[in-house]
N, C-alpha and C positions, 0 to 999 in steps of 0.2 A: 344176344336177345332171342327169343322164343316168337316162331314164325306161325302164328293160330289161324288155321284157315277158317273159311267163312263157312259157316254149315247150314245157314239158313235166310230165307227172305218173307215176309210175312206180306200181302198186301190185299189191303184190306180195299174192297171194292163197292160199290152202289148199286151194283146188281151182280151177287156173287153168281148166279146160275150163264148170263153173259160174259161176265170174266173168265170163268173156269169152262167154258167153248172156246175162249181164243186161246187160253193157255191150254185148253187140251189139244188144239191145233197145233203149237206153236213149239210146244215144249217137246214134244216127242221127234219130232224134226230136228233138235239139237241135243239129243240122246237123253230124256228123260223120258222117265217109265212114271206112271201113276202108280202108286201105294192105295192110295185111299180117291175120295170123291173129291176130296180138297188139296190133297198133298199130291208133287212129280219129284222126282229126287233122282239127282246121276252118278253114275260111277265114280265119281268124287267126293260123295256123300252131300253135296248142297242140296238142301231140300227147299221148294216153293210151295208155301200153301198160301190160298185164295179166300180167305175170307167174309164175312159178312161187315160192310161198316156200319158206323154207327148213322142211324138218322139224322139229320141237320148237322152233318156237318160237311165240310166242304173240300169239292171234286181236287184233281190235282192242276197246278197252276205251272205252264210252261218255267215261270224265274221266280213262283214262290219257293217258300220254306219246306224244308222236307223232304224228300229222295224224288229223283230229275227222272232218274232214267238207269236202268238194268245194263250193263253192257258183258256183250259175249263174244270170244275172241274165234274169228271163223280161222278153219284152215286152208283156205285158200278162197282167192274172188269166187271163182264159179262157185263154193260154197254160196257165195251170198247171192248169187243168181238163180241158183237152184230155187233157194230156199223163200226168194222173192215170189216165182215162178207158182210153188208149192202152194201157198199164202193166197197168193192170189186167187188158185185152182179152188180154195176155200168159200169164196166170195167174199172173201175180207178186200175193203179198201185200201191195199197198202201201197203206200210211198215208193217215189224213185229214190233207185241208189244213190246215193252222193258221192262224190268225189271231194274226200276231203282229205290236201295233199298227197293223192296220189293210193289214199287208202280206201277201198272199196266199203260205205258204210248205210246200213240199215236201217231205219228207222221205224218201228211198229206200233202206234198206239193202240193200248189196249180199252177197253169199253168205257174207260173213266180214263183215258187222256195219257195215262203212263204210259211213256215212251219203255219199250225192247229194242235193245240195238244190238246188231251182229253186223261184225267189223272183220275185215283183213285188212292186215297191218301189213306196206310191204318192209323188207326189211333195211333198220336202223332208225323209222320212224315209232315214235312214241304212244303208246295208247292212250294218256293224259294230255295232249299238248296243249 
């Protein structure tokens, strides 16, 4: 079977000019380059562009329908302490690390709620569990 990587994430935001400051924060921390005012894209070819949404409709919902949450796999903890560290240095509110089973994990809402997560996995634990 044919293994098709993911080349792209669209997300469409409530205040594109607020979202696209945290992603410009956020994103070049985890080796993406901006292309354009909307687009970050990494040497892997995944590109994120930020969006404008549509009026009336509605924010992102922890356990509604719809995409939860971003996940990025760190290379090691102190990645994800650095990077907490970084975020912070921003004046962004961000979350303590959690420890879930033993794996160093991140959590970053963005302007409209969408969580970014960057994780170190240690090893033989599962990125899905």
């Amino acid at each position: 079977p044919m293994n098709l990587p993911l080349d792209h994430l669209v997300i469409m935001a409530r205040d594109a000019a607020a979202s696209r400051a945290f992603y410009g924060d956020l994103l070049p921390l985890l080796g993406f380059r901006q292309s354009r005012a909307d687009i970050w894209v990494n040497d892997g070819g995944l590109h994120i562009q930020v969006l404008a949404a549509e009026p009336g409709t509605r924010d992102y919902q922890r356990r509604g329908p719809g995409l939860n949450h971003l996940g990025f796999k760190a290379p090691d903890a102190g990645f994800v302490a650095q990077l907490r560290d970084a975020m912070l240095a921003t004046g962004r509110n961000i979350q303590p690390i959690q420890d879930l089973d033993g794996a160093a994990a991140l959590f970053m809402p963005d302007p409209d709620g969408l969580r970014v997560e960057v994780t170190w996995y240690p090893p033989g634990k599962s990125v899905v569990d």
